[in-house]
C-alpha positions as CSV (number, residue, x, y, z in Angstrom):
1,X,-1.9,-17.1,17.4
2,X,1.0,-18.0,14.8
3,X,-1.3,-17.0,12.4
4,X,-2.4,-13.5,13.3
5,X,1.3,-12.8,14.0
6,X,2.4,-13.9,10.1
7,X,-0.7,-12.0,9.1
8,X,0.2,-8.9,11.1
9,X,3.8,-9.5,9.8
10,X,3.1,-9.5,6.5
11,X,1.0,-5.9,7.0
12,X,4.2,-4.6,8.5
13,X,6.2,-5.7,5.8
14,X,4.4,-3.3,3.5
15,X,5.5,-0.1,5.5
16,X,8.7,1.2,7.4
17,X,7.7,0.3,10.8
18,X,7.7,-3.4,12.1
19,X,5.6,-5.1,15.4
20,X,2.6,-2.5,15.6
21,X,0.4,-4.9,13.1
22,X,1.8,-8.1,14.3
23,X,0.7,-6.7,17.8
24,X,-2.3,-5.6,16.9
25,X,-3.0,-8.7,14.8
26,X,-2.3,-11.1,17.9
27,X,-4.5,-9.1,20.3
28,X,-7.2,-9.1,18.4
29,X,-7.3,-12.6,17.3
30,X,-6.7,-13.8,21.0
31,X,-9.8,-12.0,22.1
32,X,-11.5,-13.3,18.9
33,X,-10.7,-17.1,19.7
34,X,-11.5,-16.8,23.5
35,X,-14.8,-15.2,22.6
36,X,-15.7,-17.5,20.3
37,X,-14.9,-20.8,21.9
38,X,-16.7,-18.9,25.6
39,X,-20.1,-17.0,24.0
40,X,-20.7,-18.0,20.6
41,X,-22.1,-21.0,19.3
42,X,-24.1,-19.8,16.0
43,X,-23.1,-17.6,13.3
44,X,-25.5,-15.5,11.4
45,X,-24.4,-14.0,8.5
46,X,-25.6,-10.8,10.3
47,X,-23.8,-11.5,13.3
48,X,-20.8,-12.5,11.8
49,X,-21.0,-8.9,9.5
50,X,-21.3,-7.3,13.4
51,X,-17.9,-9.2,14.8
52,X,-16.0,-8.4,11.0
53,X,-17.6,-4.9,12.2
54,X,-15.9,-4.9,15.6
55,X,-12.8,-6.7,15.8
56,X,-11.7,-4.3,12.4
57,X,-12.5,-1.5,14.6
58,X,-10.8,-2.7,17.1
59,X,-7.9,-4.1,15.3
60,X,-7.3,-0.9,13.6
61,X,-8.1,1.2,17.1
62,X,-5.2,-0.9,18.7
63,X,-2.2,-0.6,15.9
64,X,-2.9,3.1,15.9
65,X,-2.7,3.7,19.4
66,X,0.8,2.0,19.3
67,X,1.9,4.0,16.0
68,X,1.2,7.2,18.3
69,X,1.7,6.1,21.2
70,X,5.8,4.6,20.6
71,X,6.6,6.2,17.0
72,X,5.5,9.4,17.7
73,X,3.1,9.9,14.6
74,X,0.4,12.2,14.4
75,X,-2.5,11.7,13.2
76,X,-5.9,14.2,12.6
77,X,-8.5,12.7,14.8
78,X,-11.5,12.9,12.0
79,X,-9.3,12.1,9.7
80,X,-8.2,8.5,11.2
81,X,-11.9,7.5,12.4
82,X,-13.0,8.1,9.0
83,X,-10.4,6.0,7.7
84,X,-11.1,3.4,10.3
85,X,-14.8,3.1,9.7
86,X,-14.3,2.5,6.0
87,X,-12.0,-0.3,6.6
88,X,-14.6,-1.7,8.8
89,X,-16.8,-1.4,6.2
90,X,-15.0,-2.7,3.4
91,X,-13.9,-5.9,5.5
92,X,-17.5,-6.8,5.8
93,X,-18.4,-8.1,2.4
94,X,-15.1,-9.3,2.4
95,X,-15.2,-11.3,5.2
96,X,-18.2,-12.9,4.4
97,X,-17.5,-13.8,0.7
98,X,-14.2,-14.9,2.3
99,X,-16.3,-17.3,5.1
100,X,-19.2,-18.2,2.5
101,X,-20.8,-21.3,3.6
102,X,-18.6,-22.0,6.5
103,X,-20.1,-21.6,10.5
């Protein structure tokens, strides 16, 4: 958990606001670990291309919903789930260059 925090901390450290990545960051990791250790026993690069996939989506889904939700920043709907999908995308190759040869 220590580590999605730092992670999320150093996202935050980038902008102007500080706790919506280090939120987001910690959520998303804690449902990643409990699904892992509960559901998951073998990783495919394809499956593990799906769950870069999903938790970036949701990862993304959650910090926004805080940004608009307690900072009161607007966002265009198309606009932000374009911009979310292409994250996704991007973190897929990255992810499993990052992960090469590990389960």
């Amino acid at each position: 958990m220590l580590f999605f925090a730092f992670i999320g901390f150093i996202e935050d450290l980038g902008q102007e606001i500080t706790g919506p990545a280090i939120i987001s960051k910690s959520l998303t990791g804690f449902i990643l670990v409990k699904l892992t250790h509960q559901f998951f026993f073998t990783w495919s690069p394809h499956f593990k291309g799906m769950i870069i996939f999903i938790f970036t989506l949701l990862d993304e889904v959650i910090y926004m919903l805080i940004v608009i939700s307690f900072f009161n920043i607007n966002f265009e709907p198309f606009v932000l789930s374009k911009e979310i999908f292409i994250k996704a995308l991007i973190n897929i190759p990255i992810g499993l260059f990052i992960s090469w040869g590990r389960p």
